[in-house]
PDB file of N, CA, C and O in Angstrom:
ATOM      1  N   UNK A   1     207.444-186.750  -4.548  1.00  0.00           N
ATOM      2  CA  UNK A   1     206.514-187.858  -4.558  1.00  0.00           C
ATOM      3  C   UNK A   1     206.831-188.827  -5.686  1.00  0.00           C
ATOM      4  O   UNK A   1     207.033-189.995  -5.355  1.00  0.00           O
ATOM      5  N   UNK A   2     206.899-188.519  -6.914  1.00  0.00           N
ATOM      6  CA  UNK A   2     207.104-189.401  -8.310  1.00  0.00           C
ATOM      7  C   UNK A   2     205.964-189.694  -9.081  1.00  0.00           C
ATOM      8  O   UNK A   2     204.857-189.618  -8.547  1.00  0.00           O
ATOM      9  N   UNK A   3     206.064-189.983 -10.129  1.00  0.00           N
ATOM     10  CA  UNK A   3     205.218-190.008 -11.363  1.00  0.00           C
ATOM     11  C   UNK A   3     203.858-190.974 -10.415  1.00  0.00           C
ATOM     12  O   UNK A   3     203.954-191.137  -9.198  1.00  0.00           O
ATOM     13  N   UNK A   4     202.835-191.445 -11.114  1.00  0.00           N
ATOM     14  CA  UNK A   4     202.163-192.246 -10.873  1.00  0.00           C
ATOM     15  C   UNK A   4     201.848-192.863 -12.687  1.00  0.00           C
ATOM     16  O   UNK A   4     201.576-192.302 -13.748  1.00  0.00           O
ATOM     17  N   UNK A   5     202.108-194.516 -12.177  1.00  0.00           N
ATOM     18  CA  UNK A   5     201.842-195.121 -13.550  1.00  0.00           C
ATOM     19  C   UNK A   5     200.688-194.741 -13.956  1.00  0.00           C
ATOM     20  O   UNK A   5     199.957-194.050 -13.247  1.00  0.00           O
ATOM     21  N   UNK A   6     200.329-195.177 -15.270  1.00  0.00           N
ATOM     22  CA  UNK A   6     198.973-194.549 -16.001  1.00  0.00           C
ATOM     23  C   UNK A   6     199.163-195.928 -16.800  1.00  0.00           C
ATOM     24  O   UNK A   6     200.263-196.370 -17.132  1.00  0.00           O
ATOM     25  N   UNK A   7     197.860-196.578 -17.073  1.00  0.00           N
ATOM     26  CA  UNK A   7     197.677-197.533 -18.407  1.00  0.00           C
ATOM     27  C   UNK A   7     196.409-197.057 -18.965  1.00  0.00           C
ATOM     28  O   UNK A   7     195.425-196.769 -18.283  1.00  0.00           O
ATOM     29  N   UNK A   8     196.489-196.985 -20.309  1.00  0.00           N
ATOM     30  CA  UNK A   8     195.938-196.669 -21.476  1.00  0.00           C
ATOM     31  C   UNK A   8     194.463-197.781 -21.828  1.00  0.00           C
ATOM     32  O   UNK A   8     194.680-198.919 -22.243  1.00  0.00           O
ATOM     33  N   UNK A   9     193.518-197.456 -21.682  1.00  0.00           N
ATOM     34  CA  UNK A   9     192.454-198.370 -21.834  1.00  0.00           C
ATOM     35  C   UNK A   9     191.285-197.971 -22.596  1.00  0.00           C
ATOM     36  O   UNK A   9     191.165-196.754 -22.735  1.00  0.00           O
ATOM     37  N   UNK A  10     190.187-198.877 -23.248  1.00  0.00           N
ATOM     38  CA  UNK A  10     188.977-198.593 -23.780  1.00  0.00           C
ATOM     39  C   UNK A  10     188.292-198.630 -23.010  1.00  0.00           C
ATOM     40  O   UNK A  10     188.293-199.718 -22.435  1.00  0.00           O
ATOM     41  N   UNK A  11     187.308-197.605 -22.476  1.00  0.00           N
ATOM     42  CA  UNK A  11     186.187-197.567 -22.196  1.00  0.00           C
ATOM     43  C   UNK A  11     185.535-196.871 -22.941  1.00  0.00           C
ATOM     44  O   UNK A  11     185.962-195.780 -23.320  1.00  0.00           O
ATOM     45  N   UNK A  12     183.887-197.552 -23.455  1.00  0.00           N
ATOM     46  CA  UNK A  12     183.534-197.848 -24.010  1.00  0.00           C
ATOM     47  C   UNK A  12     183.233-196.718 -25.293  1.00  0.00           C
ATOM     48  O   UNK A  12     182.491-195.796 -25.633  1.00  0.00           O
ATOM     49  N   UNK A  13     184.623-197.695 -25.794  1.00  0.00           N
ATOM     50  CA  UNK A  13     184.801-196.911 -27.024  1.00  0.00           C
ATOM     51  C   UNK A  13     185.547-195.569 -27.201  1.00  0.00           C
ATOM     52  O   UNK A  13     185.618-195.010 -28.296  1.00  0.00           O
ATOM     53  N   UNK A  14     186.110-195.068 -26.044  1.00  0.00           N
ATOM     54  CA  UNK A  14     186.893-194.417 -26.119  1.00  0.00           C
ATOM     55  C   UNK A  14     187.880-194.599 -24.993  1.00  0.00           C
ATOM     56  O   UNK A  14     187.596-195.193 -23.953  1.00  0.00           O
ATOM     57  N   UNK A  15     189.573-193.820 -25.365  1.00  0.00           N
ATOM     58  CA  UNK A  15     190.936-194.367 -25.108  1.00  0.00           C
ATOM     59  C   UNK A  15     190.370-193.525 -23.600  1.00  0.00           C
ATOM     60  O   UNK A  15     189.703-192.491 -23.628  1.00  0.00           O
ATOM     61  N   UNK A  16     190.793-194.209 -22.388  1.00  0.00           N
ATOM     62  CA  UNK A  16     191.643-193.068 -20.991  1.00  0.00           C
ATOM     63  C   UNK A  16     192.165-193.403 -20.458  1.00  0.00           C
ATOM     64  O   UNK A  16     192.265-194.624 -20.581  1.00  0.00           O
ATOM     65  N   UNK A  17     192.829-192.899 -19.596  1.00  0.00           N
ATOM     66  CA  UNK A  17     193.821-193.462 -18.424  1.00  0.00           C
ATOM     67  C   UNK A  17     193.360-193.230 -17.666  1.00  0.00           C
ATOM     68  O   UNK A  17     192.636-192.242 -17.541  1.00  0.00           O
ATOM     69  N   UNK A  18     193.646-194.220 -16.697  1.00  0.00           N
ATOM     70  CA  UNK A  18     193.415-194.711 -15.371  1.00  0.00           C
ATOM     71  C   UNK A  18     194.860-195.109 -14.912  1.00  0.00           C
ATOM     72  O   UNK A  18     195.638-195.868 -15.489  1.00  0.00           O
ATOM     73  N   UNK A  19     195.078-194.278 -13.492  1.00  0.00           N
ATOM     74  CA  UNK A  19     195.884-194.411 -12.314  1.00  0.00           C
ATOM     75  C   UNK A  19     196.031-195.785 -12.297  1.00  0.00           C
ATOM     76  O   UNK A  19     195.132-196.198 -13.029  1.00  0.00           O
ATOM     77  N   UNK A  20     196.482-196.458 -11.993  1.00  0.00           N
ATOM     78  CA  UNK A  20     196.859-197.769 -11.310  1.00  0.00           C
ATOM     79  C   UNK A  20     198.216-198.515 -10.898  1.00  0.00           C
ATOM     80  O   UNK A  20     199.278-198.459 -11.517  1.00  0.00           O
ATOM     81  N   UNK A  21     198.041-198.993 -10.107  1.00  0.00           N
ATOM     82  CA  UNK A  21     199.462-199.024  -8.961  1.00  0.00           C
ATOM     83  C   UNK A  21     200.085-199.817  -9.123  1.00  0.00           C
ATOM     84  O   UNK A  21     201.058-199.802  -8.368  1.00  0.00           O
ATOM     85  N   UNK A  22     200.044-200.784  -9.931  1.00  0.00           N
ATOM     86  CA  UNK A  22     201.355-201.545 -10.615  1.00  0.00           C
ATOM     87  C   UNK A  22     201.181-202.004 -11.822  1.00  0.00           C
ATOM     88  O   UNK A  22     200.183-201.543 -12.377  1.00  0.00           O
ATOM     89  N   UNK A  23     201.921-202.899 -12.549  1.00  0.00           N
ATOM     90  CA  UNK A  23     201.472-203.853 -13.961  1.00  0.00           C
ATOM     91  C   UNK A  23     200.850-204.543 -13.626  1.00  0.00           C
ATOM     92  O   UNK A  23     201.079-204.723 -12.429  1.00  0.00           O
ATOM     93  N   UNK A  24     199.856-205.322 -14.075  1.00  0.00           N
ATOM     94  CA  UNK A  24     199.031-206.590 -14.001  1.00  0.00           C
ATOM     95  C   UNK A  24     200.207-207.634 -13.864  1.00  0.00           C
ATOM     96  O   UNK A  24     201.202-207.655 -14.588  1.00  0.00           O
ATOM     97  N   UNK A  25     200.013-208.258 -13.109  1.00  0.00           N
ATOM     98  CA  UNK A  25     200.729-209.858 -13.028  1.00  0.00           C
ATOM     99  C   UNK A  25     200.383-210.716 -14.697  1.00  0.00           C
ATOM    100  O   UNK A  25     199.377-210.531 -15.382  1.00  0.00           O
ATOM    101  N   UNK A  26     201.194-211.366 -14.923  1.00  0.00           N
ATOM    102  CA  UNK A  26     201.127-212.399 -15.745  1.00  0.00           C
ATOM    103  C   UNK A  26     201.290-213.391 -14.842  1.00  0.00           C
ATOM    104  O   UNK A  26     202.198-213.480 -14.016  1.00  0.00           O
ATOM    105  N   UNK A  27     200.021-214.440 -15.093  1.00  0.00           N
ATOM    106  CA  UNK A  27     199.867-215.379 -14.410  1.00  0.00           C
ATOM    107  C   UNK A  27     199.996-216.566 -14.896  1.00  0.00           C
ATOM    108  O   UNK A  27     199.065-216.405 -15.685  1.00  0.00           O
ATOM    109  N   UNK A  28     200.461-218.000 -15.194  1.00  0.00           N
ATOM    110  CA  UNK A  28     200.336-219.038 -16.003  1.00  0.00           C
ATOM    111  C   UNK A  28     201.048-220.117 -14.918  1.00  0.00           C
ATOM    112  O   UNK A  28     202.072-220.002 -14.245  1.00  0.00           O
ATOM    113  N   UNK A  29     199.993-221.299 -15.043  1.00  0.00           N
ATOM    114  CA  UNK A  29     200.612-222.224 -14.437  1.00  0.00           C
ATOM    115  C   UNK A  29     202.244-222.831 -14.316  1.00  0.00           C
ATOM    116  O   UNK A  29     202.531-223.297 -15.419  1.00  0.00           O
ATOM    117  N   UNK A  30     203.136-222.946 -13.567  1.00  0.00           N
ATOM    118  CA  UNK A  30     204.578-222.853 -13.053  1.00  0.00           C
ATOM    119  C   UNK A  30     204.914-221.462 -13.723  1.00  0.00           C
ATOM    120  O   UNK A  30     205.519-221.335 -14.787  1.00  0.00           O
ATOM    121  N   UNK A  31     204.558-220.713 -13.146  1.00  0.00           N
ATOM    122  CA  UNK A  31     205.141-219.439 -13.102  1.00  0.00           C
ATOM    123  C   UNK A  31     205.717-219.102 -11.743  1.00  0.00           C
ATOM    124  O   UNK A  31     205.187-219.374 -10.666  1.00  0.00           O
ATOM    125  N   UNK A  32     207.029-218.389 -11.953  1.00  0.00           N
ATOM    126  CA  UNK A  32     207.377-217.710 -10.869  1.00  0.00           C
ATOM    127  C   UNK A  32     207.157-216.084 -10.220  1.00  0.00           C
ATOM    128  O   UNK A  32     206.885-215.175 -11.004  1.00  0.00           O
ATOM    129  N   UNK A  33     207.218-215.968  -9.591  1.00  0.00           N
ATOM    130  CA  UNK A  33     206.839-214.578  -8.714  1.00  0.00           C
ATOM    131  C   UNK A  33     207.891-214.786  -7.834  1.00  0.00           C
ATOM    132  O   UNK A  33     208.356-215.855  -7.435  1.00  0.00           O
ATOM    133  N   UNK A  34     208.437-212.866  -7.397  1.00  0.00           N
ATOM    134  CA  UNK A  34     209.417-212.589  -6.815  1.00  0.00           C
ATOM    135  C   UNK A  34     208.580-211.931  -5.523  1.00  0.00           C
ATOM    136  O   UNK A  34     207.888-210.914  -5.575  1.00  0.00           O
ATOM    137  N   UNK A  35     208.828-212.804  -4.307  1.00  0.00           N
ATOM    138  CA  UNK A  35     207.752-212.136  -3.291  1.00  0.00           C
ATOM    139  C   UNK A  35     208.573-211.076  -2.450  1.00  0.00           C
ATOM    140  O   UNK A  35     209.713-211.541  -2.475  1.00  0.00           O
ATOM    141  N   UNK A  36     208.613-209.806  -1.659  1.00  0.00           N
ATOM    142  CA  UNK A  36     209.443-209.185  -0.943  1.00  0.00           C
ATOM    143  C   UNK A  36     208.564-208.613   0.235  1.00  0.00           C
ATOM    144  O   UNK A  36     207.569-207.947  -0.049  1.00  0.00           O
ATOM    145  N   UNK A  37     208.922-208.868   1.621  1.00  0.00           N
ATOM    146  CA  UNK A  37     208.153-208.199   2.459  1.00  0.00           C
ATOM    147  C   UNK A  37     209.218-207.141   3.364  1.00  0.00           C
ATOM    148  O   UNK A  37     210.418-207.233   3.107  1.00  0.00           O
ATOM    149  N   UNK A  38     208.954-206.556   3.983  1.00  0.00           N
ATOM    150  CA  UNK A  38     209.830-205.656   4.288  1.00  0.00           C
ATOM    151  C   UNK A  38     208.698-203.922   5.129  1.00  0.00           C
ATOM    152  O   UNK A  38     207.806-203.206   4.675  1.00  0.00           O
ATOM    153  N   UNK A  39     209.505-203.980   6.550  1.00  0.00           N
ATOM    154  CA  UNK A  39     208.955-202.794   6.669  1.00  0.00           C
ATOM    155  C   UNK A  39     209.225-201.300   5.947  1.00  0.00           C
ATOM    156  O   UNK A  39     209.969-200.969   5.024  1.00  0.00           O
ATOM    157  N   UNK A  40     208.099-200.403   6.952  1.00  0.00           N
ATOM    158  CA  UNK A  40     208.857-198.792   6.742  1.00  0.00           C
ATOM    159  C   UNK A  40     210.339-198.672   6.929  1.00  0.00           C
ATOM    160  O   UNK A  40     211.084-199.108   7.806  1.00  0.00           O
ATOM    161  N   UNK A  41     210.572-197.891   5.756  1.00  0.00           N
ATOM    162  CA  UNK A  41     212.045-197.438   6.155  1.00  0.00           C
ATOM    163  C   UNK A  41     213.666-199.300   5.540  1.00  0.00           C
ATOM    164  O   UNK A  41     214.849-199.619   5.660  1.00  0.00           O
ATOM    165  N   UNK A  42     212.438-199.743   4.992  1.00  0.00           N
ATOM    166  CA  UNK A  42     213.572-201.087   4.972  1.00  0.00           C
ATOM    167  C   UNK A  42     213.748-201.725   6.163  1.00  0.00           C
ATOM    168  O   UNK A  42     214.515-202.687   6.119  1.00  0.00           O
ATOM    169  N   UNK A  43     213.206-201.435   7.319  1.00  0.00           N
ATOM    170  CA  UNK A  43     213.592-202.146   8.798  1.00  0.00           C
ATOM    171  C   UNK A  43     213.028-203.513   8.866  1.00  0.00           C
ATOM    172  O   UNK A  43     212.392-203.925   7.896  1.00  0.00           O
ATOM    173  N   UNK A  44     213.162-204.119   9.713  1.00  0.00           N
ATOM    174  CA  UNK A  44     213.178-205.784   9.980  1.00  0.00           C
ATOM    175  C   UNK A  44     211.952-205.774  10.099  1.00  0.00           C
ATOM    176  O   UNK A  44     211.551-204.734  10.621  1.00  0.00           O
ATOM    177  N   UNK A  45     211.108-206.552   9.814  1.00  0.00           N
ATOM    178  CA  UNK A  45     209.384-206.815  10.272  1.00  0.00           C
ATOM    179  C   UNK A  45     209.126-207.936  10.998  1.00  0.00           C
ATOM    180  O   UNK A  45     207.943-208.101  11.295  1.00  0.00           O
ATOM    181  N   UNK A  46     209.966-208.807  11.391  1.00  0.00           N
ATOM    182  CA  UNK A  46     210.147-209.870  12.547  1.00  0.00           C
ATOM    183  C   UNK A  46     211.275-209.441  13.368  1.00  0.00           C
ATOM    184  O   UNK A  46     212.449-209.190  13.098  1.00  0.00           O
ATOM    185  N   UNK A  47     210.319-209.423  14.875  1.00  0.00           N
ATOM    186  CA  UNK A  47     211.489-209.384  16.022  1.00  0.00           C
ATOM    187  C   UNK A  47     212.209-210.535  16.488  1.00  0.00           C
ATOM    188  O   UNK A  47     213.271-210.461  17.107  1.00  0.00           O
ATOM    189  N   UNK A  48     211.475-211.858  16.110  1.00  0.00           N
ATOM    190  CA  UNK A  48     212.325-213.114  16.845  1.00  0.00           C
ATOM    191  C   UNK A  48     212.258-214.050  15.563  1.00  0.00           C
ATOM    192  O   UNK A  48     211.330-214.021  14.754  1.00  0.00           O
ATOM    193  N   UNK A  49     213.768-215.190  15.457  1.00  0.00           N
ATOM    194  CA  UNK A  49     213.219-215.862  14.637  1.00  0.00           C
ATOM    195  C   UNK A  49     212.424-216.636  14.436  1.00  0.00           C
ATOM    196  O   UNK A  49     212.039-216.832  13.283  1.00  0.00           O
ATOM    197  N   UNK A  50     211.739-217.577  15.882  1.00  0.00           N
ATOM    198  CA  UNK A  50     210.686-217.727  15.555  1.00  0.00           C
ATOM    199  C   UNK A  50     209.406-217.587  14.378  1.00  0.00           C
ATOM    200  O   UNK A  50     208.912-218.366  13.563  1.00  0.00           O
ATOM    201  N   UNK A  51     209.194-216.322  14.719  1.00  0.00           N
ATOM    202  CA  UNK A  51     208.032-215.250  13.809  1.00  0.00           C
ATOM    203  C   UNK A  51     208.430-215.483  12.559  1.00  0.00           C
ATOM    204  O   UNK A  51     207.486-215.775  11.825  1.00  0.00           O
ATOM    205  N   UNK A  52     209.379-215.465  12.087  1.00  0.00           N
ATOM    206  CA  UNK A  52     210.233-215.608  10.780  1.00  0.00           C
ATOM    207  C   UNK A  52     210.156-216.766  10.462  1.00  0.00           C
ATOM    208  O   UNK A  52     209.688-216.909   9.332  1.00  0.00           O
ATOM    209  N   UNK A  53     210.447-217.785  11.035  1.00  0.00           N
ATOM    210  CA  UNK A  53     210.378-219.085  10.284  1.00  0.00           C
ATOM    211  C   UNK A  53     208.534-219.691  10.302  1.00  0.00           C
ATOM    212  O   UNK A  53     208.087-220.580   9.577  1.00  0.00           O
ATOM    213  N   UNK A  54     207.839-218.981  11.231  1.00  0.00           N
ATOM    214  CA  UNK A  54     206.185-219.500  10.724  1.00  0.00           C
ATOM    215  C   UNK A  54     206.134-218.802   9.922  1.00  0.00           C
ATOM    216  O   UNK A  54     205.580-219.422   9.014  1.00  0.00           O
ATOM    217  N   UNK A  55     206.516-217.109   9.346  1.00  0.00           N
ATOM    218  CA  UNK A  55     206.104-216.685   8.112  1.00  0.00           C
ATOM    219  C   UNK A  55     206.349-217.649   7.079  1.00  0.00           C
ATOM    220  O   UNK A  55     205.560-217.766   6.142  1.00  0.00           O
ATOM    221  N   UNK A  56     207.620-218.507   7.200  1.00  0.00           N
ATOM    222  CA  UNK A  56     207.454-218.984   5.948  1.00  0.00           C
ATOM    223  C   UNK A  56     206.882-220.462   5.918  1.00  0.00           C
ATOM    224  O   UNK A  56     206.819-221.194   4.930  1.00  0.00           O
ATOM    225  N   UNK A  57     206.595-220.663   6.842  1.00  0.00           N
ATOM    226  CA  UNK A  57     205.466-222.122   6.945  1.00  0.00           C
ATOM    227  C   UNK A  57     203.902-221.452   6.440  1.00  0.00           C
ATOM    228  O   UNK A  57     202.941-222.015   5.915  1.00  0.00           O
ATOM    229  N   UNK A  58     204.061-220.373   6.742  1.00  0.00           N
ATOM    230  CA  UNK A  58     202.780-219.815   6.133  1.00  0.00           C
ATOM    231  C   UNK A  58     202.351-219.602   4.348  1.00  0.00           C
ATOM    232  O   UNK A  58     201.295-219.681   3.720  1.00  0.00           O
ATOM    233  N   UNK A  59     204.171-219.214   3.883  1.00  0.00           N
ATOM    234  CA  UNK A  59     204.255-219.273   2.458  1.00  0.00           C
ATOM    235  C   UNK A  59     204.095-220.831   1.812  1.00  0.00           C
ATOM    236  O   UNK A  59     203.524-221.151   0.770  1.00  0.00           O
ATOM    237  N   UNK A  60     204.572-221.413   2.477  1.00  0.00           N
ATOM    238  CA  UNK A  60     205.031-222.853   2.219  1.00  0.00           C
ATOM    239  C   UNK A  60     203.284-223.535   1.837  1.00  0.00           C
ATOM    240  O   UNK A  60     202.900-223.857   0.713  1.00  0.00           O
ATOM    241  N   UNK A  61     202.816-223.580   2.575  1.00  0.00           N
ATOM    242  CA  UNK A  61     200.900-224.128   2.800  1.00  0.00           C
ATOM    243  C   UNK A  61     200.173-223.488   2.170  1.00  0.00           C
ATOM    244  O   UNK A  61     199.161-224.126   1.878  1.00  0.00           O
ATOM    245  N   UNK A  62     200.199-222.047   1.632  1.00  0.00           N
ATOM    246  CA  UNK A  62     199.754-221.470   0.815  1.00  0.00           C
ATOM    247  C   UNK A  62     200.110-221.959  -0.397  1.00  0.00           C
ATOM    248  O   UNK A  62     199.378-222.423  -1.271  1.00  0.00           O
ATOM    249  N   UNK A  63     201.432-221.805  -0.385  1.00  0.00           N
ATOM    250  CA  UNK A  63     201.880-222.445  -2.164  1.00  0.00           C
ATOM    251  C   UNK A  63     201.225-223.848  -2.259  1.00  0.00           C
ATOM    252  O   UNK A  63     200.630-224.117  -3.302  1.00  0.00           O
ATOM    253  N   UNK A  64     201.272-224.628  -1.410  1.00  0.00           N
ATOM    254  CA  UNK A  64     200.741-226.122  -1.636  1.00  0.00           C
ATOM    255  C   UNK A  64     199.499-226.335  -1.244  1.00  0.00           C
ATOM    256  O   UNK A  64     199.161-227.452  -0.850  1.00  0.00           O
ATOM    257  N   UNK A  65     198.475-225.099  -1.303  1.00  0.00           N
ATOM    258  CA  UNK A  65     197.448-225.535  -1.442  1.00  0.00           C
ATOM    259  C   UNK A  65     196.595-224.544  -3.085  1.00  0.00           C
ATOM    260  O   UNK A  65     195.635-224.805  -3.810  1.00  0.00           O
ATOM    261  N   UNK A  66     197.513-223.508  -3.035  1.00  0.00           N
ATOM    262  CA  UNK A  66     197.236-222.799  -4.165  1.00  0.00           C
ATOM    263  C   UNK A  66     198.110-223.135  -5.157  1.00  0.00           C
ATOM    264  O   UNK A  66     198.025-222.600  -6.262  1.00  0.00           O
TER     265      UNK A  66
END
């Protein structure tokens, strides 16, 4: 299976860990992010290209409205 991350926190007033499933994002205006989608197994998650090119009209309108 593999480790599961742990981050180190105060509650209240004392140190514990808590499970949690990735790093926090650092977020700051023009920041970049590395996006990856991808099925089980690494396999293709669009059957036509079609499907593939609205996914990324979908990224595209998102970014320019967020």
């Amino acid at each position: 299976m593999g480790v599961r991350p742990t981050l180190l926190t105060r509650v209240d007033g004392f140190d514990a860990e808590f499970p949690v499933g990735r790093p926090l994002r650092i977020a700051y205006p023009g920041a970049f992010h590395h996006i990856t989608s991808r099925g089980n197994d690494r396999r293709s998650i669009f059957q036509k290209k079609k499907d593939y090119e609205r996914f990324l009209g979908y990224l595209v309108s998102t970014t320019e409205r967020h």
